[in-house]
BALUM-46360 format. One record per residue (C-alpha): residue number from 1; y, z, x. Coordinates in steps of 0.001 Angstrom, whole numbers, plus 500000, padded with zeros to 6 digits. Example, Ala and Ser with C-alpha at 12.3 -4.5 7.8 and 13.67 -1.06 7.14 Angstrom:
<palums>
PALUM   n     c2     c3     c1
PALUM   1 495500 507800 512300
PALUM   2 498940 507140 513670
</palums>
This chain:
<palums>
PALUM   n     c2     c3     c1
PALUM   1 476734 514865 507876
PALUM   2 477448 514310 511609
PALUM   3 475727 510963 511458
PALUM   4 477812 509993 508562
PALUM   5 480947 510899 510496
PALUM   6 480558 509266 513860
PALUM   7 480641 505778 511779
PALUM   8 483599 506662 510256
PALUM   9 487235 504743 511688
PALUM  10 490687 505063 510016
PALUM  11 493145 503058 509374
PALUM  12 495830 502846 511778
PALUM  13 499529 504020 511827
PALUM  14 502495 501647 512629
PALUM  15 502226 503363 516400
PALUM  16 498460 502401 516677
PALUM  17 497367 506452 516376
PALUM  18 495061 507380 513326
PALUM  19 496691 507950 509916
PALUM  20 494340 510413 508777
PALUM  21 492658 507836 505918
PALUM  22 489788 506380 506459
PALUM  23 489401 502478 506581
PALUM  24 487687 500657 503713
PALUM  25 485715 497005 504433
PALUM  26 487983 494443 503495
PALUM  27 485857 491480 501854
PALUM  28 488155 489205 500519
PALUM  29 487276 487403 496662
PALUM  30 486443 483843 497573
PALUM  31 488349 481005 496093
PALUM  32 488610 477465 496565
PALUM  33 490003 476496 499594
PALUM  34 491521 473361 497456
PALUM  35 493981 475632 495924
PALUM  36 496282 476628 498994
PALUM  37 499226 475389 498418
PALUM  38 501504 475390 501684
PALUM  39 504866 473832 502462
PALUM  40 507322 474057 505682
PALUM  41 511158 474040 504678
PALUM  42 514242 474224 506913
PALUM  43 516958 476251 504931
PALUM  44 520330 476992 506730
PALUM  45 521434 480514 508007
PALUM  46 524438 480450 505267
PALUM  47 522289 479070 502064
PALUM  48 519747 482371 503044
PALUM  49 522493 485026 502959
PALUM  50 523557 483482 499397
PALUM  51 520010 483482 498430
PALUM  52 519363 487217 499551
PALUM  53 523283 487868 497576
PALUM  54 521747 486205 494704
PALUM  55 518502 487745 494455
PALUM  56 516581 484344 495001
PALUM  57 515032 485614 498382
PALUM  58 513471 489088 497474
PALUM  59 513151 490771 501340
PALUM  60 511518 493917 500325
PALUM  61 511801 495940 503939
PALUM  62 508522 497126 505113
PALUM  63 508430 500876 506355
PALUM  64 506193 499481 509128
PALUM  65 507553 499703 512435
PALUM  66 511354 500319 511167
PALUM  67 512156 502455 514122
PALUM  68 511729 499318 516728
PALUM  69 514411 497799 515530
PALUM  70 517247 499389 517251
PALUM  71 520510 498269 517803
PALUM  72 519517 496263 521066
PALUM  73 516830 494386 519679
PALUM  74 518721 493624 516460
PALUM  75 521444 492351 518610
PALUM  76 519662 490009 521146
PALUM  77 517870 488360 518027
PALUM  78 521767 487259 517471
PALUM  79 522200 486414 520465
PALUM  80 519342 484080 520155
PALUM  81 520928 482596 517257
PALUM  82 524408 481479 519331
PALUM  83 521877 480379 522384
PALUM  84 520379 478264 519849
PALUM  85 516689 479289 520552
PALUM  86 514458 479032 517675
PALUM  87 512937 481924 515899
PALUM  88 509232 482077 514590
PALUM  89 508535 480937 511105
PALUM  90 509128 483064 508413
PALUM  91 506243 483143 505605
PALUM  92 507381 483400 501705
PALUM  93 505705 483111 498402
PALUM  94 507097 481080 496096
PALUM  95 507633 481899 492053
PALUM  96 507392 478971 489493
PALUM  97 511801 480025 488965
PALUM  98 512058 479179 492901
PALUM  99 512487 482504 493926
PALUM 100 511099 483479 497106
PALUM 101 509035 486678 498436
PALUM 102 509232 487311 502250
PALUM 103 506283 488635 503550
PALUM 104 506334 488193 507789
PALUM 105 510316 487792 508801
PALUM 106 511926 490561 506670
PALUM 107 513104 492566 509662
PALUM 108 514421 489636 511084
PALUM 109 516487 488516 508138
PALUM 110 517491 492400 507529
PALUM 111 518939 491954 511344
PALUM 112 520549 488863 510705
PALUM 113 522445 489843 507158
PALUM 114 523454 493289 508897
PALUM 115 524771 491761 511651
PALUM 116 526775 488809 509859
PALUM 117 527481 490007 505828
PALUM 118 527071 493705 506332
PALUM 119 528290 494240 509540
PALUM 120 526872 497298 510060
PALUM 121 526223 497354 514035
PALUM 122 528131 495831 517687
PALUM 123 525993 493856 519766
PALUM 124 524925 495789 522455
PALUM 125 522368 495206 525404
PALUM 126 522575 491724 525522
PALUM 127 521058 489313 528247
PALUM 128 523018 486566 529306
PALUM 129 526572 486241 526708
PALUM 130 528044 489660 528032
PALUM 131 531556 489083 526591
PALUM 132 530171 489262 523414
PALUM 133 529429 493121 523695
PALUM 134 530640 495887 521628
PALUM 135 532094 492986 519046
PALUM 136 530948 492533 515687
PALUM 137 530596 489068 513421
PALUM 138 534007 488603 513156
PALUM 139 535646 489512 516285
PALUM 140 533022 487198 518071
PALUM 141 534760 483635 518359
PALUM 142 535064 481473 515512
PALUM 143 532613 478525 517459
PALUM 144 529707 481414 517914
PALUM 145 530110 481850 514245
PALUM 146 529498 478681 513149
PALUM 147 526813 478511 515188
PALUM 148 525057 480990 513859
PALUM 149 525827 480103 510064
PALUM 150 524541 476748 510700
PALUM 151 521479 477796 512485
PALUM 152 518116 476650 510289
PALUM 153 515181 478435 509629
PALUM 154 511781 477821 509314
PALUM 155 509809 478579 506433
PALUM 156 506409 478425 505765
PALUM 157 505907 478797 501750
PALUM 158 502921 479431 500187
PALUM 159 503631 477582 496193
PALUM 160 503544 479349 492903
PALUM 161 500605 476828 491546
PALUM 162 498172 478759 494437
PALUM 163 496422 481975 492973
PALUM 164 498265 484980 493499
PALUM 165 494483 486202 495421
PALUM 166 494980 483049 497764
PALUM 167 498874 484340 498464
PALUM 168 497622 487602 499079
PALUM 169 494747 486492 501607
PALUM 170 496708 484028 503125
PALUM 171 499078 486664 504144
PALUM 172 496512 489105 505256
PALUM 173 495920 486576 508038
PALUM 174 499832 486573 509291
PALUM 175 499343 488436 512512
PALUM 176 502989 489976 513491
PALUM 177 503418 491484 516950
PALUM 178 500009 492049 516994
PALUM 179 499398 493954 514172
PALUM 180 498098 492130 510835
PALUM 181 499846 493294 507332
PALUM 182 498061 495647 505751
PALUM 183 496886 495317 501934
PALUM 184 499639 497434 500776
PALUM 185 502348 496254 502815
PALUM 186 501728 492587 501483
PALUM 187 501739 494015 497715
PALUM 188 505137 495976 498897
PALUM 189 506991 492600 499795
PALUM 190 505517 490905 496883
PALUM 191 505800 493044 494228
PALUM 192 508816 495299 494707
PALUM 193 510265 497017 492306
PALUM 194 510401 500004 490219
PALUM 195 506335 500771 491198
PALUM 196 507599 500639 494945
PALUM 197 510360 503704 494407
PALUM 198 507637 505148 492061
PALUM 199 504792 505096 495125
PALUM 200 507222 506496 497481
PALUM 201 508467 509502 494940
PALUM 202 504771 510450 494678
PALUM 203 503878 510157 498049
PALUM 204 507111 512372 498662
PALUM 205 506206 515116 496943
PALUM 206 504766 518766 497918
PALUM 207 501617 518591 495583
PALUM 208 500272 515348 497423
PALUM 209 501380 516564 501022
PALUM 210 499795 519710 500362
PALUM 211 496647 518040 498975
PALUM 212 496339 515862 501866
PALUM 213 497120 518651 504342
PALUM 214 500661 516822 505310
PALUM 215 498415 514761 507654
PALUM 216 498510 511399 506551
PALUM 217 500546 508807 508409
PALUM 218 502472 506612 505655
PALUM 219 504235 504413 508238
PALUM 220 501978 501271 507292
PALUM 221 501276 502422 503773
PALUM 222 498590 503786 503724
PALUM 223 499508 507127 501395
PALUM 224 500878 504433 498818
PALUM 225 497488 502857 498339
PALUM 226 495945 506066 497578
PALUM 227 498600 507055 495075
PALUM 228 497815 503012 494085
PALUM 229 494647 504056 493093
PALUM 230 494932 506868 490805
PALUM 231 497502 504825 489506
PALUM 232 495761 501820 488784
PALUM 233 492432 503758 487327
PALUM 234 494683 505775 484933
PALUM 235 496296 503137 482988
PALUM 236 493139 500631 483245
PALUM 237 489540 501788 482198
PALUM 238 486997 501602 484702
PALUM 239 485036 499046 482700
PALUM 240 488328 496759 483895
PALUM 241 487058 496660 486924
PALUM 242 484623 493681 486529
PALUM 243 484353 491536 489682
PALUM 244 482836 492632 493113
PALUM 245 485445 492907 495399
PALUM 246 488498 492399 492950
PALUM 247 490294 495854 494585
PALUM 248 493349 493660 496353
PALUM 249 493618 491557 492289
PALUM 250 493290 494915 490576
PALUM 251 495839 496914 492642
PALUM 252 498314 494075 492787
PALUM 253 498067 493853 488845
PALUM 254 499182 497608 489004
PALUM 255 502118 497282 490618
PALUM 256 503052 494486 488146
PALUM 257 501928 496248 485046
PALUM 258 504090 499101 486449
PALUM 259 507183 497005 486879
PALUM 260 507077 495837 483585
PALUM 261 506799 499478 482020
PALUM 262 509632 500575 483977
PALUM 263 511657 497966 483395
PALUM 264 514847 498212 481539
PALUM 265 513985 494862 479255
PALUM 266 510298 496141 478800
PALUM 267 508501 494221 476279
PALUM 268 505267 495886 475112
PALUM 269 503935 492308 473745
PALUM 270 504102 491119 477324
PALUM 271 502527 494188 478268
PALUM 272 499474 494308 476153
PALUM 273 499033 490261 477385
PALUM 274 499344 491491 480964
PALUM 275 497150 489233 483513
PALUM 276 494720 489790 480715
PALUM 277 494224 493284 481353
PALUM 278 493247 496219 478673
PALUM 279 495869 498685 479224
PALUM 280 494936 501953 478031
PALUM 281 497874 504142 479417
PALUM 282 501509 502665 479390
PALUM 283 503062 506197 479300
PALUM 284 504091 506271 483303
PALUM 285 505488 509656 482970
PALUM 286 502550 511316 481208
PALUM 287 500403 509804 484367
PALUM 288 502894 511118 486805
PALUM 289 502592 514531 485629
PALUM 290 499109 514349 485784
PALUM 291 498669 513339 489030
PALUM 292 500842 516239 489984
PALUM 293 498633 518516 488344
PALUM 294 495535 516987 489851
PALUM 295 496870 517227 493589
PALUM 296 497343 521499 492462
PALUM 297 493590 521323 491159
PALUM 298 492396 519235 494157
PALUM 299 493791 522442 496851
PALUM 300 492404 525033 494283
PALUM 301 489506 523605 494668
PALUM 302 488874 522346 498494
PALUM 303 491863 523572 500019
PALUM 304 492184 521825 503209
PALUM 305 489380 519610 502899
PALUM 306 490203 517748 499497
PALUM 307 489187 513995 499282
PALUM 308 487209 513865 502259
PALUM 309 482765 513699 502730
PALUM 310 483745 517269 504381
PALUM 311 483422 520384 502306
PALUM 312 485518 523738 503048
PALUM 313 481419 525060 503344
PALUM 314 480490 522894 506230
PALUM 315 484212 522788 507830
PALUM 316 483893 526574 507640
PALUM 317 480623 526716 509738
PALUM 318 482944 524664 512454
PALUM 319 479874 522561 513412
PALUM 320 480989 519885 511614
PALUM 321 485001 518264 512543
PALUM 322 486818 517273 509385
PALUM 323 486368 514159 507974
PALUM 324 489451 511800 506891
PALUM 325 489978 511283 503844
PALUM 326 487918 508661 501710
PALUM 327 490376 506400 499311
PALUM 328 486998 505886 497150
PALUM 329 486703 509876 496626
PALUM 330 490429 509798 496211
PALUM 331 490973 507847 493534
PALUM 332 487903 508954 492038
PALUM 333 488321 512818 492067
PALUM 334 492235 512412 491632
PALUM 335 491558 510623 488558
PALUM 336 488869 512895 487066
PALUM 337 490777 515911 488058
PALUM 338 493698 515107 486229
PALUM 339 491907 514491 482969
PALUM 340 489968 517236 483126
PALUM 341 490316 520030 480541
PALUM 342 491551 523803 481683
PALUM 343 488556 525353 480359
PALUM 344 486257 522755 482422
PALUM 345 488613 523174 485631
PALUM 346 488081 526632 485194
PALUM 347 484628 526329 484860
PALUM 348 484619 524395 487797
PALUM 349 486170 526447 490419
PALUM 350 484918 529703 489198
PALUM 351 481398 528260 491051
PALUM 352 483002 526476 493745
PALUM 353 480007 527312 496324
PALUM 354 477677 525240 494316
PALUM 355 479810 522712 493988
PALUM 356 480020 522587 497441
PALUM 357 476094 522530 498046
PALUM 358 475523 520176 495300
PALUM 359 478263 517588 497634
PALUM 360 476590 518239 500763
PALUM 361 473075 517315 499460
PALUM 362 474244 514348 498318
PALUM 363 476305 513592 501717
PALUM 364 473846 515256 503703
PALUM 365 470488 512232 502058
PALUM 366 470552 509426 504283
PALUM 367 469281 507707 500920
PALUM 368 472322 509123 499078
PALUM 369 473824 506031 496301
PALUM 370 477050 508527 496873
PALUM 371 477371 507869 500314
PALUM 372 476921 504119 499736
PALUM 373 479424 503931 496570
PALUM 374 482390 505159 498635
PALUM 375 481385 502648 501901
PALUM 376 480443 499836 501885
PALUM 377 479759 499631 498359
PALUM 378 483031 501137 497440
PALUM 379 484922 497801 495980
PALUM 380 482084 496793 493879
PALUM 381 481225 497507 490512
PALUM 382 478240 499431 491038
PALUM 383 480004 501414 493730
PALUM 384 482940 502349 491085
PALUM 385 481303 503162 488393
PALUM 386 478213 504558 490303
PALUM 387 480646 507116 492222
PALUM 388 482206 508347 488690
PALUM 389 478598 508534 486876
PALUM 390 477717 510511 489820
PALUM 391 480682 512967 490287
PALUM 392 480799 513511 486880
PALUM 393 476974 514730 486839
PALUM 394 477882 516839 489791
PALUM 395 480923 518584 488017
PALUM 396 478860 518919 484546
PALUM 397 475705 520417 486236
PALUM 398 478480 523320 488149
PALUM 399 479623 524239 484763
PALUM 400 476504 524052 482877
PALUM 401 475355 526711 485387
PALUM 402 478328 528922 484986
PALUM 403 478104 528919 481249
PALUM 404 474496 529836 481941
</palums>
């Protein structure tokens, strides 16, 4: 067990600390490099606030580093716009309708439409135009305004004829202030919508804080993708999962499939033709409540040590530190939890000590599949369906010997 912890890291928080889950190996899909589709476009200050009105630039803001951008930064990025000093590109996926998805630059154009439509902040801490200070966009002199109106950006945009997988990876490469976009914050920007208030409710509430001990750091996202998960195995079949490595294609369809089923125009035939997909479960609220009720089950039955390769019997012996918790064992008790009968859950926890010794000899066998399935295996076929066969045979051999 100690072994299998000290090669264990976590995914980082927007402040560079640990967020409490651990990281997965990201191995992209490949594709063709033929297919990437990119384009630079200069599109006027002005003609970007219309779009953003108009819902033709979607600017989905990231929960990632939101508290850096106080008033003082906000401010001198204006102030850079009536110095007429260029800002970095901004990177955007484009639909087939022209519609575009920012991805790197959202805090930036946040800034930018506060500051000159919503004028919701005064400049403050500027560098070098002084007399500006304290004024906001319409007290500042009518050549400044113009100036900033008329200033063009730069946009890099990916095109709607590359794969949504090539978007996606091309995106994971951005590298903003020195910290790449996660996974989950380049679904956020590209697929917000009803799934993104959804994630957030669920990560909100007291069944999942408890579960995870209230010590996972959602500042980058990371809670989401969890919640993701259970999502995305509770309304697909496991046998949907049918490429190596298809996690980022499979969780992205998710949010998607999820958009459309809480949409207000939702069409069921587009539904059941979704990316191809064999939707089993398009009843979001029944899932909801069951994830609920499988975040209860999950403290019944590990308390303080629920997800993770550490079990309440070896954290109890305090030998052992407490592992973070595993987004494979996640998604896959989450999911098997919350379909699981009351008699069986019953079952279950009345022989929680075997459980517990049946999960440490697996995590405790250097040789263990288990241990492989939620590592580096953990995004592959085998590794899915090898960690459910496995769990499962764990849970039905506990309550075989109870009934016993």
């Amino acid at each position: 067990m100690m072994d299998a912890l000290s090669n264990i890291n976590e995914v980082p928080a927007a402040d560079g600390s640990n967020s409490g889950i651990e990281e997965e190996a990201y191995t992209p899909y490949p594709f063709e490099a033929e297919k990437i589709s990119i384009s630079n476009k200069k599109i006027s200050l002005s003609n970007v606030i219309r779009r953003l009105e108009r819902n033709l630039i979607h600017a989905a803001v990231l929960q990632r580093r939101a508290d850096l951008w106080d008033t003082g930064r906000k401010s001198r990025l204006i102030e850079s716009l009536m110095l007429r000093i260029p800002l970095p590109l901004f990177y955007a996926a484009e639909t087939k309708d022209d519609t575009l998805f920012v991805v790197d630059g959202l805090q930036r154009l946040s800034a930018i439409k506060g500051y000159v439509t919503d004028k919701n902040f005064k400049l403050e801490s500027l560098e070098f135009l002084k007399e500006f200070e304290g004024k906001i966009f319409d007290e500042i002199n009518e050549r400044m305004q113009i100036r900033i109106n008329e200033t063009e950006l730069d946009f890099a945009i990916i095109g709607s004829d590359s794969p949504p997988e090539v978007q996606r990876n091309i995106f994971k490469r951005l590298n903003t202030g020195g910290l790449p976009l996660t996974e989950q914050e380049i679904r956020h920007a590209l697929y917000f919508g009803p799934v993104s208030v959804l994630l957030e409710k669920l990560v909100g509430t007291d069944e999942f804080q408890k579960a995870v001990d209230e010590r996972v750091d959602d500042s980058r996202m990371a809670a989401q993708e969890l919640v993701l998960r259970y999502l995305a195995f509770s309304i697909m079949r496991i046998d949907e999962y049918k490429k190596d490595y298809e996690m980022d294609s499979f969780l992205s369809d998710t949010m998607q499939i999820i958009n459309v089923l809480k949409s207000d125009k939702r069409n069921d035939n587009v539904v059941n033709k979704f990316l191809g997909r064999n939707i089993v479960n398009k009843n979001i609220y029944e899932i909801e409540q069951k994830f609920i009720l499988a975040m209860q089950r999950a403290v019944e039955l590990f308390d303080n040590c629920a997800f993770r390769i550490t079990t309440p019997a070896k954290f109890s012996q305090r030998k052992f530190p407490r592992a973070p918790i595993n987004k494979s064992l996640f998604e896959t008790w989450s999911v098997l939890l919350s379909n699981m009968t009351e008699q069986d859950f019953t079952l279950l926890q009345r022989n929680k000590e075997v459980l517990y010794k049946k999960i440490d000899t697996e995590f405790d066998d250097s040789k263990s599949l288990l241990r492989n399935y939620i590592s580096k295996d953990s995004t592959k076929v085998t590794g899915i369906r090898g960690r459910y066969e496995i769990i499962k045979k764990i849970i039905n051999c506990v309550a075989e010997e109870v009934r016993e």
